[in-house]
N, C-alpha and C positions, 0 to 999 in steps of 0.2 A: 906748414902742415897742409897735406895735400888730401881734401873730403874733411867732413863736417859733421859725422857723427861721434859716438860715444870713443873709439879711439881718438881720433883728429882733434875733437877737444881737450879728451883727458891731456894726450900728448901737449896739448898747449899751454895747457894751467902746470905742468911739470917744466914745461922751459922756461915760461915765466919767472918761474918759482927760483929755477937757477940761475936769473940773472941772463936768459938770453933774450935777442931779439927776438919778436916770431910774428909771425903772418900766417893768417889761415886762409888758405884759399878755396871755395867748396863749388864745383860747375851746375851743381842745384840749387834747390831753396833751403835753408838751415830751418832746423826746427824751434819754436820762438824760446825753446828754453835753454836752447843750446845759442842762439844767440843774444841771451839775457845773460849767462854765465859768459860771453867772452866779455860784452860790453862792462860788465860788472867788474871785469879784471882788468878792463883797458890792455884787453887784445885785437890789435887790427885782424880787421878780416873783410873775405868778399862774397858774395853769393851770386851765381847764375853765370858764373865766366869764371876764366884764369887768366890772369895775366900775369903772359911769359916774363914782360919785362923784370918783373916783383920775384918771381917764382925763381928766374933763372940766375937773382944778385945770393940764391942761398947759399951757405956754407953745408946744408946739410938739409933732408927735405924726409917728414916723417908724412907716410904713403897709408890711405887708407885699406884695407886687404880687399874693398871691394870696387877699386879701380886697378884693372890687366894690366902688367908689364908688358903688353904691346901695344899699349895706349901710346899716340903719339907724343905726348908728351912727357912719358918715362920714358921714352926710348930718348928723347931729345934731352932730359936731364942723364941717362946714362951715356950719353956719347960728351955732354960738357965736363965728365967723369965727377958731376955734383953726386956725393952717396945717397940712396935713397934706402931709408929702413923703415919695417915697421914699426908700431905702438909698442909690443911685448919686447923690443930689441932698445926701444928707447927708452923704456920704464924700467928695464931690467937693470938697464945701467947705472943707474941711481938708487937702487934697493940695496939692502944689507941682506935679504932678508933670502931664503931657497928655496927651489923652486922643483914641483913635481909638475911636467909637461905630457899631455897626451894629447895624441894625435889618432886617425885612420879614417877610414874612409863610411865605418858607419861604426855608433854606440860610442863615439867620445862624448858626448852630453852627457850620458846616463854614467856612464864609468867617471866622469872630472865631477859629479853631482855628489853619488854617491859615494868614493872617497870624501873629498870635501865634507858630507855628513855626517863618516867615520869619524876624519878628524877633528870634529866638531865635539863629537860625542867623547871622545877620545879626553877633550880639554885640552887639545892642542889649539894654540894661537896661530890659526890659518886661514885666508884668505882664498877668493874666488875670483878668480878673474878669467882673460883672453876671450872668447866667444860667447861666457857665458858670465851671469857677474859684471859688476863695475872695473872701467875700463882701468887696467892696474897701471898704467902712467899717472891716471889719477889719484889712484890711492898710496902711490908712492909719493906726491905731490903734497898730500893731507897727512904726511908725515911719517909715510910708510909704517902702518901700525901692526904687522905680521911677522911673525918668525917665516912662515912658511907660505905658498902660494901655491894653489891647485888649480891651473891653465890649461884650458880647452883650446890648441892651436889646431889652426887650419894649414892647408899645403900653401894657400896666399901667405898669411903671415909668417910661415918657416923660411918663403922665399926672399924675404926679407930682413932673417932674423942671424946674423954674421957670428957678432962674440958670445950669445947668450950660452948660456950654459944650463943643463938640465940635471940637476942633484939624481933627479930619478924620470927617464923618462921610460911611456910608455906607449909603445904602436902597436893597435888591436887589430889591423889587417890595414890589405892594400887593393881594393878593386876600383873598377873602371867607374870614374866618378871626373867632373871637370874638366873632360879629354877638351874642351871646346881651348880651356886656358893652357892647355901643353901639347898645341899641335896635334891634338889627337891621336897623342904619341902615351900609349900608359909608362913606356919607361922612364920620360920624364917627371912624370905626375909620381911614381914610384922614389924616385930620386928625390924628388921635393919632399916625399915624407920624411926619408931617411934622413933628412939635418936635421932630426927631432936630436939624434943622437953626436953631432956635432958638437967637437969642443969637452965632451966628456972624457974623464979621466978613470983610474983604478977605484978612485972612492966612489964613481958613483953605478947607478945601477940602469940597465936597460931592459924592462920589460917585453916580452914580445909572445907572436902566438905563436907555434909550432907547424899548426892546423895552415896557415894560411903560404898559400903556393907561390905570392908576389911577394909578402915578405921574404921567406927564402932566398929564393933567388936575387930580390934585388940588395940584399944583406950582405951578399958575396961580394959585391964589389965594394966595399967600405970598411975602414978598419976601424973597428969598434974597439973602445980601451976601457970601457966599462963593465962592472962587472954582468953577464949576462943571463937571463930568469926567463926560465918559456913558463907556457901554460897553454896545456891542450886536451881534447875529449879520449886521446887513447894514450892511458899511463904507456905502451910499451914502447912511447916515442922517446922519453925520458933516459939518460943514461944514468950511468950511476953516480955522478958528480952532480947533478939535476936536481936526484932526489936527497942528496946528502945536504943538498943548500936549499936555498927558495926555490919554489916551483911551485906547480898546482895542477891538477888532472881531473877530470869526471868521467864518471860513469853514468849507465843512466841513473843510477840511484843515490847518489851522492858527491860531493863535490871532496878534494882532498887538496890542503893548504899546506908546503912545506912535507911534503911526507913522511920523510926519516927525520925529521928535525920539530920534535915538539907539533906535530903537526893539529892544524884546525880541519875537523871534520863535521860536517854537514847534508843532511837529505836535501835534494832537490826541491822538496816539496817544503820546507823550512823557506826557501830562500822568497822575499818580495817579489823578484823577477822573474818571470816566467817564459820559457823560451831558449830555443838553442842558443841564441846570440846572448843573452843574458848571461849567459853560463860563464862567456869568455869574460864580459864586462865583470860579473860577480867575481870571477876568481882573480881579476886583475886587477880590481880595488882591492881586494882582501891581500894579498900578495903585499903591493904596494905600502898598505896599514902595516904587517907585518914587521918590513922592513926597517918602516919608523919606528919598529919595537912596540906596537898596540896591542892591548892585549888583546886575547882571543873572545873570553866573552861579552867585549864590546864589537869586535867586529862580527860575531854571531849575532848579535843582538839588531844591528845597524844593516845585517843582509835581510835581517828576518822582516825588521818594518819599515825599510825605504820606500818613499813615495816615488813613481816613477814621474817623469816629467811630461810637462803638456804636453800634447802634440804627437806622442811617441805611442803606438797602442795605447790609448787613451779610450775607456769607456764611457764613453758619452748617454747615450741611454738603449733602455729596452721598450721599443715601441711593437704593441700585436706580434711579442715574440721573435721580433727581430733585433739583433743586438747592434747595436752604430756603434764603428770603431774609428776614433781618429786618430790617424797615421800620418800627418799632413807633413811631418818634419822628414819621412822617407824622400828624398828628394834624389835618388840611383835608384841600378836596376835590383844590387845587390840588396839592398835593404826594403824593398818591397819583398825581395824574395822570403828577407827574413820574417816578414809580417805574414804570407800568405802558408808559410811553414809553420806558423806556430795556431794557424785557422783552424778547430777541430771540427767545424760546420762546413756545410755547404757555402761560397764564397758570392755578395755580388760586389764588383770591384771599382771603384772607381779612381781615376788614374787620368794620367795627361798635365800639359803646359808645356815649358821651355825644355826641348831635347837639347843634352849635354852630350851629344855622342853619343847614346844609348844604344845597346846591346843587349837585344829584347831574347837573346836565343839561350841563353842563362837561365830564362824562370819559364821557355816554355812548359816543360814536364809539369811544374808547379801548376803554371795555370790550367792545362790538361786535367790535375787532379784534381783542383779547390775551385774553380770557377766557373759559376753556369752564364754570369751575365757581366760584362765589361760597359759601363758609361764614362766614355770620354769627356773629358770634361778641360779644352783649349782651344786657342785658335786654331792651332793646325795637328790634327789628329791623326796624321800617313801615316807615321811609322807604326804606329799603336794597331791602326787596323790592319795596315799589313803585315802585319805580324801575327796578330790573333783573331783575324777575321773568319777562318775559316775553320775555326775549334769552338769558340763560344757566341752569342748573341752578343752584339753592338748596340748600346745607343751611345750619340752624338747630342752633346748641350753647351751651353757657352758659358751658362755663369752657373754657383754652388745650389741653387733652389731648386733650378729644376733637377737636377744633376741627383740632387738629395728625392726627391721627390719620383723619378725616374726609378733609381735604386728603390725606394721602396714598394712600387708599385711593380717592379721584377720580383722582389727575395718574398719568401713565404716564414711561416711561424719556423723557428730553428735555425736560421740562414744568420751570417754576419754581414751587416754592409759594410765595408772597409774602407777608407779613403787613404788609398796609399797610392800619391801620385809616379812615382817612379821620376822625377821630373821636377824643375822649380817652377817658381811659380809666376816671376815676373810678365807672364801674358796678362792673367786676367786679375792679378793681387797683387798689395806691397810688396807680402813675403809668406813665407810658408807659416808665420803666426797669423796674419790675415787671412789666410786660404783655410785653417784650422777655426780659426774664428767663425767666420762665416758659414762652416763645418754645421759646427756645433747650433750655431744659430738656428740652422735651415730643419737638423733636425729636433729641436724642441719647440719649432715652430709645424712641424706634422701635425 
């Protein structure tokens, strides 16, 4: 096992379990509970180094999604042609159990949440796992206790993921996100989505948006054997095989599930989630349920009072009429975009950390419209100002207090403060749950 968190582990309590040898190697520090649970299973392991000699005797090496395939030492396990898979590839292959995969580049948490809640409410025996959820090699380990499994995969884990197969998958778009880890190439990052739908057959189903211009095209190069379901904001994209089976379309005033077929209909103002992007996540869990044969007024029911997740427009409070929003999980350019689209105030913004390649000319019009006041908030803030330095007021901070504090000494009664960094977070936080944390902190401490 190659990294030491919540995959790297699970995957090891799953090979134990079947009789393999294993080793966990992690080039940080393990956290003490993650190395309480190896020692407990009398799993070796190492912390703060690799050692190749250990590393390079495996028969097979299960790769954490947050160490790069250009890491010297995958590249060095790929030329001794040892296979290197992920957690969701290694767990899968021990499960009985099947499997609804989603994937895209922004709103898989809230769509693999919300289904999963569906199903929940449904009474169906289904499980949470891949990015979100207990790490499912584990739970395959503890005796696989799921008919079914709703996995939040990332383009790291797909790049690892060979025989798995996906009962139903679904990819809610494809934007420029991660270029750092694919050459800064989007057609490879595009390509890494598309093995969501690898390995699938006639029985199973693949979701996708209509709307979105990189799945498209990069859908054309791959031959899809599943059967396939869009959903998108203008019905006249749909043909008539579309609406005669699953599908899904909105208006502005309503959502439409299935249209000629039994279909589920909804106002937008019904629905928990609020927002264009919501729209595609709504109708793509609903679709999803559908398929599993749920009825219609539990999945009305489960659109109407899903809780949305931390992190993600997240209202955090109203201070002297200013509303704090935390965005912190926006980590692209597109899904800030989505946030500053769905602002019906005047904007003050705060944003910055680790550029992924960023592509700041996508949301200038946006910021144009919503935004009087930008506070950066990273070590290194170029691109951000040169970008928008000469349409809105800049400040420059280094850590969330002042940052917080900044914003609200810009915004006026009516204004949103928004923390939607466009960006991750590894400068000045763990992770984008620390950088929301710390968020949230600074403003109930105003």
């Amino acid at each position: 096992m190659l990294g030491g968190g919540e995959s790297g582990v699970g995957a090891a309590l799953l090979a134990k379990k079947q009789g393999l040898e294993v080793f966990l190697s992690d080039g940080g520090k393990l956290k003490e509970k993650y190395r309480d649970v190896l020692s407990h299973n009398e799993i070796e392991f190492e912390e703060g180094k690799h050692s190749e000699e250990l590393i390079f005797n495996a028969s097979e090496v299960v790769k954490s999604p947050g160490i790069p395939d250009h890491a010297p030492l995958v590249k060095a396990l790929v030329q001794k042609e040892i296979p290197v898979v992920s957690e969701i590839e290694f767990g899968a292959r021990y499960s009985s159990a099947r499997f609804v995969a989603i994937t895209g580049s922004n709103g898989k948490t809230t769509t693999t949440l919300l289904l999963h809640h569906i199903l929940k409410e449904a009474g169906l025996n289904a499980g949470l796992a891949g990015n979100v959820g207990k790490s499912l090699a584990a739970q395959v380990a503890d005796g696989d206790p799921f008919d079914w499994y709703v996995l939040e995969v990332s383009s790291f884990q797909l790049d690892g993921m060979y025989e798995f197969k996906a009962d139903i998958a679904i990819l809610l778009n494809i934007t420029e996100d991660h270029l750092d880890r694919y050459d800064y190439d989007v057609s490879k990052y595009a390509r890494s989505k598309m093995r969501i739908a690898q390995n699938q057959d006639e029985n199973c189903w693949f979701i996708y948006c209509l709307d979105d211009p990189m799945t498209l095209k990069i859908k054309e190069e791959f031959e899809i054997n599943a059967r396939q379901v869009p959903f998108t904001l203008n019905e006249t994209k749909l043909n008539k095989s579309d609406q005669e089976s699953f599908s899904g379309f909105a208006t502005d005033t309503q959502i439409t599930i299935n249209p000629n077929k039994n279909p589920l209909i909804m106002t937008i103002q019904e629905l928990a989630l609020q927002g264009k992007h919501n729209l595609y996540n709504s109708m793509a869990s609903g679709i999803a349920a559908r398929i599993m044969e749920v009825r219609k007024d539990v999945i009305r029911e489960c659109l109407t009072d899903f809780q949305n997740i931390e992190h993600r427009l997240e209202h955090v409070n109203t201070v002297y009429g200013m509303n704090f929003i935390n965005d912190s999980k926006a980590t692209n350019v597109n899904s800030t975009w989505y946030a500053l689209e769905s602002m019906s105030t005047p904007v003050v913004w705060i944003a910055g950390g680790v550029d992924k390649g960023n592509k700041y000319e996508m949301i200038k019009d946006m910021v144009k419209k919503k935004v009087k006041t930008l506070v950066c908030i990273g070590k290194d803030n170029s691109k951000l100002i040169e970008a928008f330095g000469d349409m809105v007021t800049i400040i420059e901070v280094d850590n969330m207090r002042d940052a917080v504090y900044n914003a609200y000494k810009a915004g006026e009664k009516g204004d949103a403060i928004l923390l939607s960094p466009a960006c991750a977070s590894f400068d000045l936080f763990e992770d984008y749950e620390d950088r929301g944390r710390q968020f949230k902190e600074a403003v109930r401490n105003l």
